[in-house]
C-alpha positions as CSV (number, residue, x, y, z in Angstrom):
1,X,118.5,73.0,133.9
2,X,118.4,71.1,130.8
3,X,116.4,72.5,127.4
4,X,114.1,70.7,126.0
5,X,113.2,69.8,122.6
6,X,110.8,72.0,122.0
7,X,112.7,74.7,123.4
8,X,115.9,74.3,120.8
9,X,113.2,73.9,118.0
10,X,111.8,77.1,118.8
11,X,114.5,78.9,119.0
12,X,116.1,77.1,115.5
13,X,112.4,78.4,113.9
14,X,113.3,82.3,115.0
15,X,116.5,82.2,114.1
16,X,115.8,80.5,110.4
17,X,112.9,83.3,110.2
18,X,115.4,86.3,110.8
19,X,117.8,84.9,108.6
20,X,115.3,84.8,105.8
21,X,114.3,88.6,106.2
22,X,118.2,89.8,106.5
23,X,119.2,87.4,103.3
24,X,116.3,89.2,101.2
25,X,114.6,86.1,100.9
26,X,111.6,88.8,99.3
27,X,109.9,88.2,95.8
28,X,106.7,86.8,97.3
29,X,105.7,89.7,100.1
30,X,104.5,92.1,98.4
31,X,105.1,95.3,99.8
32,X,109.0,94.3,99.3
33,X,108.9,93.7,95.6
34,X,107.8,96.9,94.6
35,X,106.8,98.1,91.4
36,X,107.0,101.8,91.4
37,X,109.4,105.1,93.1
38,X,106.8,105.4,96.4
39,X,107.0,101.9,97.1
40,X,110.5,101.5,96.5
41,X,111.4,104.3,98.7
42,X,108.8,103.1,101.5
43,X,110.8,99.3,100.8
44,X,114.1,100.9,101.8
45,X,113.0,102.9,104.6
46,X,111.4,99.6,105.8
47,X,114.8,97.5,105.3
48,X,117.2,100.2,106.8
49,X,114.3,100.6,110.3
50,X,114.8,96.5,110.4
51,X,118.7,96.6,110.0
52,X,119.1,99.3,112.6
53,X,116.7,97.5,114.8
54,X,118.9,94.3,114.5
55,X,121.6,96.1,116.1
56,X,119.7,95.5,118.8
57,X,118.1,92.7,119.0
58,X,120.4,90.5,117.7
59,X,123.4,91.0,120.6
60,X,120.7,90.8,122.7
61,X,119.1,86.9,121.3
62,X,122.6,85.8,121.2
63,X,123.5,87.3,124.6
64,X,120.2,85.7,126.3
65,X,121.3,82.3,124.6
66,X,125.1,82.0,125.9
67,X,123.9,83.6,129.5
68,X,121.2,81.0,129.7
69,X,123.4,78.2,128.5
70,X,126.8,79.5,130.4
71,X,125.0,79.9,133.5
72,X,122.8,77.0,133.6
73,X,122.1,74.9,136.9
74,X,124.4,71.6,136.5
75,X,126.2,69.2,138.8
76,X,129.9,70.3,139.4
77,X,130.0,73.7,138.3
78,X,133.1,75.6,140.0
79,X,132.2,79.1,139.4
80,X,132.6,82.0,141.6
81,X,129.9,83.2,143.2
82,X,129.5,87.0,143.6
83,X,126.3,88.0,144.6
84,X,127.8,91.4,146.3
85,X,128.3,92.6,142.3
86,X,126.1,95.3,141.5
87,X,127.5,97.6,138.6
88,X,129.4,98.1,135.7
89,X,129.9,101.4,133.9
90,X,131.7,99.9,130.8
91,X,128.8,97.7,130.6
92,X,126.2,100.6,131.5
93,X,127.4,102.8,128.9
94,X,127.3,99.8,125.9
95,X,123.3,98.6,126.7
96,X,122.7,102.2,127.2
97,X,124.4,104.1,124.7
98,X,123.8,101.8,121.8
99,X,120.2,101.8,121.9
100,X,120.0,105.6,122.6
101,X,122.5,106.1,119.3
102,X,120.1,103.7,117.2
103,X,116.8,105.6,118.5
104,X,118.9,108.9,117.3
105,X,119.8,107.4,113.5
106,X,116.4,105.8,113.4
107,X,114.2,109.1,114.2
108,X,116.6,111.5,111.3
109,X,116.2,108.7,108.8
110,X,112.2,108.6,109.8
111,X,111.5,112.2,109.8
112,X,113.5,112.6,106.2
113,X,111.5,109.8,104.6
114,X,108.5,111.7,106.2
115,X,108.5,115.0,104.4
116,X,110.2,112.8,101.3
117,X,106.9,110.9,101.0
118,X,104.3,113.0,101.8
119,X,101.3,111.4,100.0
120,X,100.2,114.7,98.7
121,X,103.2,115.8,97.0
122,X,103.7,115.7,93.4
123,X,106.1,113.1,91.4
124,X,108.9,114.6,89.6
125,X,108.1,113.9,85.9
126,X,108.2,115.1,82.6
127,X,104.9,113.2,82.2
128,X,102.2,115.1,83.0
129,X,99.8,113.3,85.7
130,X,96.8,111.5,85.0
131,X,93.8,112.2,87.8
132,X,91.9,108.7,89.2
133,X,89.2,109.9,91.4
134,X,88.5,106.9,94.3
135,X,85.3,106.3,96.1
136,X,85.5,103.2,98.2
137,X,81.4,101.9,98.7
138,X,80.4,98.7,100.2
139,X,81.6,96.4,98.9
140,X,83.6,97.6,96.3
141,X,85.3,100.9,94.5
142,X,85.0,103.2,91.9
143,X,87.1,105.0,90.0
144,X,86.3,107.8,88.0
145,X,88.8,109.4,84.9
146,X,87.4,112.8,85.2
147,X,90.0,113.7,82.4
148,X,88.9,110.4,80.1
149,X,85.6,111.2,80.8
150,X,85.2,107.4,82.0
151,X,84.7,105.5,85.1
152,X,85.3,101.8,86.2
153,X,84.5,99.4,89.3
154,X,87.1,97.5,90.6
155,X,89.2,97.6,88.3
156,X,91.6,100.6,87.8
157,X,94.1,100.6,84.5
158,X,97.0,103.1,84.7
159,X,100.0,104.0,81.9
160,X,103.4,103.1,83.0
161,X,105.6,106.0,84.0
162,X,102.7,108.4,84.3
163,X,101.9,109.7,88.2
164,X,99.1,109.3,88.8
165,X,97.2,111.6,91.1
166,X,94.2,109.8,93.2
167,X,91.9,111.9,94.7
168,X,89.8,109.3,97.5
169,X,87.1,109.6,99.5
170,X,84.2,107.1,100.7
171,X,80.4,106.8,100.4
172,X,80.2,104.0,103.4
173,X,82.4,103.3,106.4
174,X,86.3,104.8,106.6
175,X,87.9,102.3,104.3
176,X,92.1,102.2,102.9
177,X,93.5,102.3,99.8
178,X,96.4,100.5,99.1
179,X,98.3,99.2,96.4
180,X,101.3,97.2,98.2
181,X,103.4,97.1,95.2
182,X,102.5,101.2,93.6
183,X,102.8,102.7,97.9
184,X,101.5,102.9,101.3
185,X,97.8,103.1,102.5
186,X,95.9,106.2,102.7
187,X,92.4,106.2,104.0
188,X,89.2,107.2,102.6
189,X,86.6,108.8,104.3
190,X,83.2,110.4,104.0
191,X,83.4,114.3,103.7
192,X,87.3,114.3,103.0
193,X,89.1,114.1,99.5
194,X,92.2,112.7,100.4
195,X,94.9,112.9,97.5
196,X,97.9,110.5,97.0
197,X,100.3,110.6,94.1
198,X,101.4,106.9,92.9
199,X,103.4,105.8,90.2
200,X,104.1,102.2,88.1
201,X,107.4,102.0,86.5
202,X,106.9,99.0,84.4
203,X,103.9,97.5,82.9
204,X,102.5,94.4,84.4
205,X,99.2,93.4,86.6
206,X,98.8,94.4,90.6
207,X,97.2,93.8,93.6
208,X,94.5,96.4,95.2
209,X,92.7,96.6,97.8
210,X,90.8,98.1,100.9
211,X,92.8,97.8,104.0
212,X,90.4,98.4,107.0
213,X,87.3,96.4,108.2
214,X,84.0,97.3,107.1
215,X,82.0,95.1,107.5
216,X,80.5,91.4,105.7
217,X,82.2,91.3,102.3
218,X,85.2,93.1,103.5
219,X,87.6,90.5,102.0
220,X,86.1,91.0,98.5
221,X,87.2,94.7,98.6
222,X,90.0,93.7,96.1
223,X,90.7,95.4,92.5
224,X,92.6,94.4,89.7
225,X,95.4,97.2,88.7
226,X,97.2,97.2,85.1
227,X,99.9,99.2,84.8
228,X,100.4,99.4,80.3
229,X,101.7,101.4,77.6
230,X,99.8,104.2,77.0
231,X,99.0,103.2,73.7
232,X,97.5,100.6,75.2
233,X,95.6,102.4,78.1
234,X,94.2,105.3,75.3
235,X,92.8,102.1,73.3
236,X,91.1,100.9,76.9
237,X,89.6,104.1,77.3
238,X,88.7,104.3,73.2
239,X,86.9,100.7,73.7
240,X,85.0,101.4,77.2
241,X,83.7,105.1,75.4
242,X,82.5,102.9,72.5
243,X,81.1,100.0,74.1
244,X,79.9,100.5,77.8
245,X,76.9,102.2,78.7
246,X,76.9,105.2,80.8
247,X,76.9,105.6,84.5
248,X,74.0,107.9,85.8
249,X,73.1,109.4,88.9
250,X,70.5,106.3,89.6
251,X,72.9,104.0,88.9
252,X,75.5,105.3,91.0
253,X,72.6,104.9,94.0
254,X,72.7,101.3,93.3
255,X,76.3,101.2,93.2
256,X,76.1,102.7,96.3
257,X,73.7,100.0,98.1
258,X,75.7,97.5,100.2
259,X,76.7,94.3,97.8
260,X,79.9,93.1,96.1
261,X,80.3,93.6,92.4
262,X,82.4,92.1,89.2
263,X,83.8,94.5,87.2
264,X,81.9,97.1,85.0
265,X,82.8,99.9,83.2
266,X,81.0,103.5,82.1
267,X,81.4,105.4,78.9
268,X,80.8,108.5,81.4
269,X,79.2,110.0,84.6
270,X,77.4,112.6,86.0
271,X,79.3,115.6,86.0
272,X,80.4,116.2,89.6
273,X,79.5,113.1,91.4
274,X,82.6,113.1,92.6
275,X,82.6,116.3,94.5
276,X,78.2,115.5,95.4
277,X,79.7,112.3,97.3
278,X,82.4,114.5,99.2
279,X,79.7,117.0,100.1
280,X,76.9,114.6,100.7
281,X,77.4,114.4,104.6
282,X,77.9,117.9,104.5
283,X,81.2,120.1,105.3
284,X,84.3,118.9,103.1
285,X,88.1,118.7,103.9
286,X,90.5,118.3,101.2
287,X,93.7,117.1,102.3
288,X,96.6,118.0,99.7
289,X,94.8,120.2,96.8
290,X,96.7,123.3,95.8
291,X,94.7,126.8,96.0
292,X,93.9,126.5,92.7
293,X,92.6,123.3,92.5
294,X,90.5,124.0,96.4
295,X,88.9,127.2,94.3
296,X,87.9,124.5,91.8
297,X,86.7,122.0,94.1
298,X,84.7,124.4,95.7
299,X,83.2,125.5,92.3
300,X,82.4,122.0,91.5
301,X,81.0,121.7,95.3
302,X,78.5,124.8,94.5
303,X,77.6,123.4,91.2
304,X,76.5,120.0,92.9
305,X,74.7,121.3,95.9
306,X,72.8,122.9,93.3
307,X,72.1,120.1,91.4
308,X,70.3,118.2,94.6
């Protein structure tokens, strides 16, 4: 059986692609450029699951490639034919025992990056961490600095070296969060506050956005992210306090309509809108919150189902 063009090109195409991945061939995907200690942990654990896949997959390509050419239907051929040959336990234990010994390495190195990177758990720092609450909305998200006392729409500003501690939920349909460069995706939903610890270590500009279908304008779910000094982001918060106009309670109920949006920015909000949102389909779950900080969630919960 000859192969055909089409067939060597193929197979020249797979093995060029593989050889870019092993060779780190990585600046433009972003999830393995990464900008901050989640994602660069999250990189690793992605690069050593590949590598120990590889050993693998690999053998196996080049194995299927010599069998296929090596044993291939020609004119002449002179090799013994066995066809009573049924077993081999040298060969048994190697396609066996490597693949169980990989499954082995790869489920230890899992389950440790698992507990490492629990979303909830705090960054070690001697900074102390800056609060972002998230509500995704269609088509776009908010953010609100309950700290700053300011809130933004797609477009979220963070200090470098500074955790930051999102607390997300949604006002529309399940959405995702996810900043490929900052860490993974963690989902927002209605009647959960889901919380998620992220970090930039060096200034520069990043790409945000929502991660699951929802709908229309689901690709312009995007946000701009800034990562600056904190000189810097005090002076953004100074100028939004002094220049944009507050957000109130009706105008987060037009933010909340289905439509896209630019950017805008609010010199304050409503005190507990965030928690009103959480609550507003009813029961709430907070994934992550300390006791302390559940007692204070469900103070601020009382206060707003007061407030209705």
């Amino acid at each position: 059986m000859k192969l055909s063009k089409a067939y060597k090109r193929l197979a020249a195409v797979l093995m060029f692609g593989m050889l870019l991945l092993i060779t780190g061939c990585t600046e433009n995907i972003v999830v393995l450029n990464p900008k901050g200690p989640i994602a660069e942990q999250q990189r690793d654990l992605m690069i050593t699951s590949t590598l120990l896949c590889f050993i693998v997959i690999i053998p196996v390509l080049i194995m299927t490639a010599v069998i296929v050419w090596r044993y291939r239907d020609r004119e002449g051929r002179k090799a013994k034919y066995t066809p009573r040959w049924e077993h081999s336990t040298k060969l048994e234990i190697i396609w066996w025992g490597i693949p169980i010994i990989v499954i082995l390495v790869l489920a230890v190195v899992t389950v440790k990056a698992t507990y490492a990177l629990e979303p909830s758990k705090p960054l070690a720092s001697e900074q102390e961490p800056i609060t972002v609450q998230v509500t995704s909305l269609n088509w776009k998200w908010l953010f609100q600095y309950p700290e700053q006392g300011i809130a933004t729409v797609n477009e979220l500003k963070i200090p470098e070296d500074v955790p930051i501690r999102f607390e997300i939920t949604a006002d529309s349909p399940m959405n995702s969060f996810w900043i490929p460069q900052l860490g993974g995706q963690m989902y927002a939903m209605s009647g959960m506050a889901m919380t998620l610890y992220l970090q930039a270590d060096e200034q520069g500009e990043y790409w945000g956005s929502g991660a699951n279908f929802t709908g229309t304008h689901f690709g312009d779910m995007y946000f701009d992210v800034e990562a600056t000094s904190r000189e810097e982001f005090d002076e953004w918060v100074k100028g939004i306090k002094d220049e944009s106009p507050p957000l109130s309670l009706e105008g987060y109920k037009q933010l909340a309509e289905p439509a896209t949006s630019e950017v805008q920015t609010f010199s304050s909000f409503p005190e507990g809108l965030f928690e009103m949102t959480v609550t507003k389909y009813g029961a709430s779950h907070n994934h992550g919150l300390s006791w302390e900080d559940a007692q204070k969630f469900e103070l601020e919960e009382t206060k707003a189902g007061q407030n209705k």
